[in-house]
C-alpha positions in Angstrom: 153.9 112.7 124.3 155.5 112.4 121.0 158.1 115.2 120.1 157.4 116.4 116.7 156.3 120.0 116.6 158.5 122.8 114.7 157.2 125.9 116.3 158.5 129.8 115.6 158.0 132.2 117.5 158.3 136.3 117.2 158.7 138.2 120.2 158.8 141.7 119.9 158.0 144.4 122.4 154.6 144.9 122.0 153.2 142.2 119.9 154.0 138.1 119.7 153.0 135.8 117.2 153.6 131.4 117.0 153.6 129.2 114.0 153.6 125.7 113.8 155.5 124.2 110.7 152.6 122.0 108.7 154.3 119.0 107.3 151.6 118.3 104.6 151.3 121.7 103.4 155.0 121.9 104.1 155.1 125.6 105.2 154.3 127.4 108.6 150.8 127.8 110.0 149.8 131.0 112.5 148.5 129.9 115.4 145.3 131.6 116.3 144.9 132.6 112.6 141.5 132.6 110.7 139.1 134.7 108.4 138.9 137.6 111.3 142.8 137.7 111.9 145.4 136.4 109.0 148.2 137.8 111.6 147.1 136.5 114.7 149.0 138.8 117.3 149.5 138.5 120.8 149.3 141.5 122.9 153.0 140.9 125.0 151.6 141.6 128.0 151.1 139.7 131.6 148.4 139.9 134.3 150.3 137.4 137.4 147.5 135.4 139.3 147.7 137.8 142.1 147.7 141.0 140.4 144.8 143.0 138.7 146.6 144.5 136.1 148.4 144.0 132.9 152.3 144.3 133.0 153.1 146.0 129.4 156.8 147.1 128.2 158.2 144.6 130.3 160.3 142.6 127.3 161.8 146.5 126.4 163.1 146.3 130.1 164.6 142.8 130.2 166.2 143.9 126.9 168.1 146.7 128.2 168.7 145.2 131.7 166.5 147.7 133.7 164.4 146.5 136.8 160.7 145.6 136.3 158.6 147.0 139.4 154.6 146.2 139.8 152.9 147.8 142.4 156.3 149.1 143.9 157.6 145.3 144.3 160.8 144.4 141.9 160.0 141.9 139.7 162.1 138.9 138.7 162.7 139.3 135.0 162.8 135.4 134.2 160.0 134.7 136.1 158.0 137.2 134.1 159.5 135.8 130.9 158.6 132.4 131.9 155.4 132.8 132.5 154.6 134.5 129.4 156.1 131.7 127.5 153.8 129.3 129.7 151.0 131.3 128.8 151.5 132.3 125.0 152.8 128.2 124.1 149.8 127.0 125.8 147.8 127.9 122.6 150.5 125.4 121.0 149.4 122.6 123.3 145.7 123.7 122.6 146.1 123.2 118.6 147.9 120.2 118.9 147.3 117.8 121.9 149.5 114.8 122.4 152.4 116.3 120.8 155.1 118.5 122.0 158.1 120.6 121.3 160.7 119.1 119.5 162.3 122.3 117.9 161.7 125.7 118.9 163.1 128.8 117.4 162.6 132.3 119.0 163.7 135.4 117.0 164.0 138.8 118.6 164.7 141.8 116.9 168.3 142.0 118.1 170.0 139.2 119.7 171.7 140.5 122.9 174.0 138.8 124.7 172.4 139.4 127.7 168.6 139.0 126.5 169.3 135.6 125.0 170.8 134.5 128.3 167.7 135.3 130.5 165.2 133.7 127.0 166.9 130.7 127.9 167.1 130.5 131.5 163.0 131.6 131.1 162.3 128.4 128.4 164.5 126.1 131.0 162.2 126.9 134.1 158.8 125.8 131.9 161.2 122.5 131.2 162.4 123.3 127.3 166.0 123.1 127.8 168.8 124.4 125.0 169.2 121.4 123.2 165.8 122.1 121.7 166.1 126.8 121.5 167.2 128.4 119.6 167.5 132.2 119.1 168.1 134.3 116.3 167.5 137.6 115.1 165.1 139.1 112.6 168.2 139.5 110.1 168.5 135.7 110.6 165.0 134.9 110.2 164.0 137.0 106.9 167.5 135.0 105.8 166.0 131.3 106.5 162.1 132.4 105.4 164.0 133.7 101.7 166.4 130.5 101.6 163.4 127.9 102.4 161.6 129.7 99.3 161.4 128.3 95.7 165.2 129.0 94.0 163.8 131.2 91.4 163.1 134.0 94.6 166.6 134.2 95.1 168.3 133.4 91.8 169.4 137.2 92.5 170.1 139.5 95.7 167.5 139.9 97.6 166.2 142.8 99.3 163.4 143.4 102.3 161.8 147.1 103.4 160.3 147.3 107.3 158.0 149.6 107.8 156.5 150.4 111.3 156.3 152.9 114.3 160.2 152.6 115.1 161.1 153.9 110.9 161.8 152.5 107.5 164.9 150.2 107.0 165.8 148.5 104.0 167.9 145.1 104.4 169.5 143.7 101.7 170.4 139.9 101.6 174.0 139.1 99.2 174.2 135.9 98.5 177.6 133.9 97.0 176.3 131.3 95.7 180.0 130.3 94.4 181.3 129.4 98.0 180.4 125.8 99.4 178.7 126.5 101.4 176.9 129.6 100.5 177.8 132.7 102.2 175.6 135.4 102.9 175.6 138.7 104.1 172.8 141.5 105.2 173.3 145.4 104.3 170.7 148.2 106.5 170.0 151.0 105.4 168.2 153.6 107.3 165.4 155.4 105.4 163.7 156.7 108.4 164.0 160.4 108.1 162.9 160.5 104.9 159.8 159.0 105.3 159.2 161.2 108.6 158.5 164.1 105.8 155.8 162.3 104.3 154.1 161.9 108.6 154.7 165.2 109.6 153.1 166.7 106.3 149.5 167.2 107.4 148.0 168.9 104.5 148.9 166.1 101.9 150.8 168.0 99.4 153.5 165.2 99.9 152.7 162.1 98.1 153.5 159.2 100.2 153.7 156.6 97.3 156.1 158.7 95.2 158.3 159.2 98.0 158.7 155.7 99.2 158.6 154.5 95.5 161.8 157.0 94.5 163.3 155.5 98.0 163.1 151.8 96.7 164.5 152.7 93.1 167.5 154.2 94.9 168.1 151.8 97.0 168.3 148.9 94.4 169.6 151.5 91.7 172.1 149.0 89.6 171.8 146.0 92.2 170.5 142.2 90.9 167.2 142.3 92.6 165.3 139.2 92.2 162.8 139.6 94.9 161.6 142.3 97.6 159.5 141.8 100.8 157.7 144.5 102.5 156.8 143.7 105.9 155.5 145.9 108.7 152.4 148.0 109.6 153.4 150.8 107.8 152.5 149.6 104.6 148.6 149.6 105.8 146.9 151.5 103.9 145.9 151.5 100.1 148.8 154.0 98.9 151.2 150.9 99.1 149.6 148.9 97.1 149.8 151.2 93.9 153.4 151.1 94.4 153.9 147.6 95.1 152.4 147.0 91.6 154.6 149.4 90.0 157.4 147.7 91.5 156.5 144.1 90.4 158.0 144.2 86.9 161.4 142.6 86.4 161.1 140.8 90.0 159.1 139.2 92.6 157.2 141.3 95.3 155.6 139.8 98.8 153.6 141.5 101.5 152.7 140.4 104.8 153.3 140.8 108.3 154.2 137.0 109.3 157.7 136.7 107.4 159.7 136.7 111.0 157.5 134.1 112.4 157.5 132.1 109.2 161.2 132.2 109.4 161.6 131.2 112.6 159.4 128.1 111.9 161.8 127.7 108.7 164.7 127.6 111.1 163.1 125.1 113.1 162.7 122.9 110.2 166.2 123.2 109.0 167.6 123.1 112.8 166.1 119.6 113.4 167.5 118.3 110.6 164.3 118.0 108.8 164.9 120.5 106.1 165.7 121.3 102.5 167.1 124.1 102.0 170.7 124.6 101.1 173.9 124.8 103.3 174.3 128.4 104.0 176.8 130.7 106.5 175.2 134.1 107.6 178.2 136.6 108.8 178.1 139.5 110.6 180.5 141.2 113.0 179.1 139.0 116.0 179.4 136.0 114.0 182.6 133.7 114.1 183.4 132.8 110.9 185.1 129.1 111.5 183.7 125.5 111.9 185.3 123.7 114.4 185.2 120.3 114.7 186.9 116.9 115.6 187.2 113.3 114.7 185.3 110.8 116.7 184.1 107.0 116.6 180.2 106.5 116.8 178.1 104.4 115.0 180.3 101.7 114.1 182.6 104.1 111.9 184.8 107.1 112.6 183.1 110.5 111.8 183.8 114.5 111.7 181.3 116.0 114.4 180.8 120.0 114.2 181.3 121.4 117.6 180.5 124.5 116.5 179.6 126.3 113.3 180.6 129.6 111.2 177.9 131.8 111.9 177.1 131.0 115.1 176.6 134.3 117.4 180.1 134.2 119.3 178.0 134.1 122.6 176.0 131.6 121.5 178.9 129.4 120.3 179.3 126.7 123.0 178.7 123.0 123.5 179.6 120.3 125.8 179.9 116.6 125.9 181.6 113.3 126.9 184.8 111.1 125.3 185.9 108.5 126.3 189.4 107.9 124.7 190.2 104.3 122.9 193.8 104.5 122.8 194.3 108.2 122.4 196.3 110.9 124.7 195.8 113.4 122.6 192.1 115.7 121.5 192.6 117.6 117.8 190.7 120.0 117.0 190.1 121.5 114.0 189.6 125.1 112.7 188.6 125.3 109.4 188.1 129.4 108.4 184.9 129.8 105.9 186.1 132.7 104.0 189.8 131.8 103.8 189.2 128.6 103.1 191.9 127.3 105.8 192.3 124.6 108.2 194.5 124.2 110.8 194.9 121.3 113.9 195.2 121.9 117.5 196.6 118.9 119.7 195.2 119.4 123.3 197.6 116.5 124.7 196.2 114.6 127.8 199.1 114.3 129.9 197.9 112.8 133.4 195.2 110.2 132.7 198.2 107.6 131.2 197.4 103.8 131.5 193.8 104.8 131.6 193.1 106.0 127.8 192.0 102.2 126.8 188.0 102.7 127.1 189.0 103.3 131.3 188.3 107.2 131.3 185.6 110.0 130.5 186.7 112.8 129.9 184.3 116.0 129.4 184.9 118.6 126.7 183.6 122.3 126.6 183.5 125.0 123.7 183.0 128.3 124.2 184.0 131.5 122.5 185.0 134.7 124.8 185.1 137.1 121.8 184.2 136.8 118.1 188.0 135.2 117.7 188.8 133.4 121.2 188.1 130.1 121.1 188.4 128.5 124.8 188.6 124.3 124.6 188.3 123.4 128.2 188.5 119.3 129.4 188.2 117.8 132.5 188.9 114.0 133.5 185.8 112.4 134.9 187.1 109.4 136.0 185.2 106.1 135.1 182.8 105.2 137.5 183.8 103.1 140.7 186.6 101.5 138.5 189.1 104.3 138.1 188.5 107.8 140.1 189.0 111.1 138.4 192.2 112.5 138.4 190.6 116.1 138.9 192.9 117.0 135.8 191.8 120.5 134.0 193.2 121.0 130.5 192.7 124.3 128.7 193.3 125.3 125.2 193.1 129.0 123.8 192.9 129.0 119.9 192.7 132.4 118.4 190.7 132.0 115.3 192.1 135.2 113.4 
């Protein structure tokens, strides 16, 4: 089967929804969507082949590391996960036989370190490994659905209001469009107890509208607005819509409930190296906020190879791979700081492996980040088949990426 589908996915406590990115009408599609259902939710939920009834709440568990019971028995959370993915994907495979998953983006609405590990373990046991995840967070996902939009949307900050049973939050997106690449931040902004006044009020003397309206002029009082979203049950109902049309003049207004799951698909698009949209760096406090890379010879040229990118979750930021050295005793790396706009070299030399660095050894690199600023470079010799046996060397760099 041919690889080629860009698929999104939004999994969320209660409800789950897949798109499929359309090439021809270049933009995602809803699975399951039609004239009855624009939204096309899944219910997350699981009934296992030898149980009766539906497991509910179960992704709220996994999230915050508690054991899953049913019937009294202790559940394995990846299992659970897996299957659900089996399950839920299989309407993917339905809607497009002969084709499979060549990028797939899940966004949650908070990326957990701990969460994302068992998301991935659960994808690897149905046979999608990493090298075709990833997972982001809604933040990250309303940022790649704005960014993959025409320019004039965000010509200007932009800002997004979600509305549902857990409050009212206002994100807003700043973009510096003066930095190569682009650097981007997200604001929140908790307007939940205000609109509580508005629920609680039973009689009606409280005018919804008015309220929220007031709430959204405050909160881009004197700010360079060029578009808001509103996404989220909340805004069911026809007292939004007066607003929403008193809030169209001067800047663009959309409303819907698929914006994560669009910009998950987006992310997809733009992960496989398919996309359009600009180069961009999201930063937060979890994000590192340096490229890393080094020099290597491939393709009949030497070339700059990221091994790992500012704005990558630091949990998140790892790779690994094989060199084998032409002449070189010596791996440089190179940090190169986003906002500071500084690059330094790190020499990791290979002492050990001598005589062997002409095409005679493999050596394996790993990446990973302990904290936001700890950069660990780990490198192993490999030997070189029957021909040269490893020398069970271990070489270890910490970089601090301050």
């Amino acid at each position: 089967m041919e690889r080629s589908l860009l698929v999104g996915y939004d999994l969320c406590d209660e409800r789950t929804q897949i798109a499929v990115y359309d090439e021809k009408k270049r933009e995602p599609v809803i699975i399951g969507a039609g004239d009855e259902s624009a939204d096309a939710f899944l219910e997350t939920a699981i009934t296992i082949p030898s149980g009766t009834e539906k497991i509910t709440g179960f992704l709220s568990s996994v999230r915050r590391g508690e054991p899953i019971f049913y019937q009294d028995k202790k559940m394995n959370e990846v299992d659970l996960l897996s299957y659900f993915f089996r399950k839920t994907l299989s309407a993917v495979r339905k809607e497009y036989p002969g084709e499979t998953i060549l990028q797939l983006v899940i966004t949650v609405e908070e990326g957990e370190r701990e969460f994302v590990r068992v998301i991935f373990d659960a994808l690897e046991k149905i046979g999608i490994g990493k090298d075709r995840v990833a997972v982001i967070d809604h933040k990250q996902s309303y940022l790649y659905f704005t960014l993959c939009q025409e320019k004039d949307v965000w010509i200007s900050d932009v800002g997004m209001f979600e509305y549902d049973e857990k409050g009212l939050f206002y994100y807003q997106m700043n973009i510096e469009r003066r930095r190569s690449p682009i650097l981007i931040g997200i604001k929140k902004r908790d307007y939940t107890e205000s609109m509580e006044i508005c629920e609680d009020e039973e009689d009606g003397k409280i005018d919804k509208g008015a309220v929220f309206e007031n709430l959204v002029r405050s909160a881009i009082h004197r700010q360079m607005i060029s578009a808001l979203y509103m996404t989220g049950s909340g805004f069911d109902g026809d007292w939004a819509a007066k607003v929403f049309q008193k809030l169209c003049t001067g800047r663009r207004v959309f409303v819907g409930k698929n914006l994560y799951v669009s910009g998950a698909c987006y992310a997809a698009r733009e992960l496989s190296e398919r996309g359009t949209a600009e180069e961009f760096v999201y930063l937060d406090d979890e994000r590192i906020q340096v490229h890393i890379t080094t020099n290597v010879y491939a393709d009949a040229g030497m070339k700059e190879i990221y091994l790992v990118k500012a704005g990558t979750p630091w949990y998140q930021a790892e790779r690994e791979f094989d060199l084998i050295p032409d002449g070189e005793e010596e791996l440089t790396v190179k940090v190169t700081h986003v906002l500071r706009r500084e690059t330094k070299e790190h020499m990791i030399t290979l002492d050990g492996i001598h005589g062997r660095t002409e095409r005679m050894a493999r050596i394996g690199v790993r990446i990973r980040f302990s904290d936001m600023k700890t950069c660990i470079v780990t490198i192993k010799d490999k030997g070189f088949g029957n021909f040269k046996p490893s020398s069970n060397r271990v070489w270890e760099k910490i970089i601090t990426t301050k």
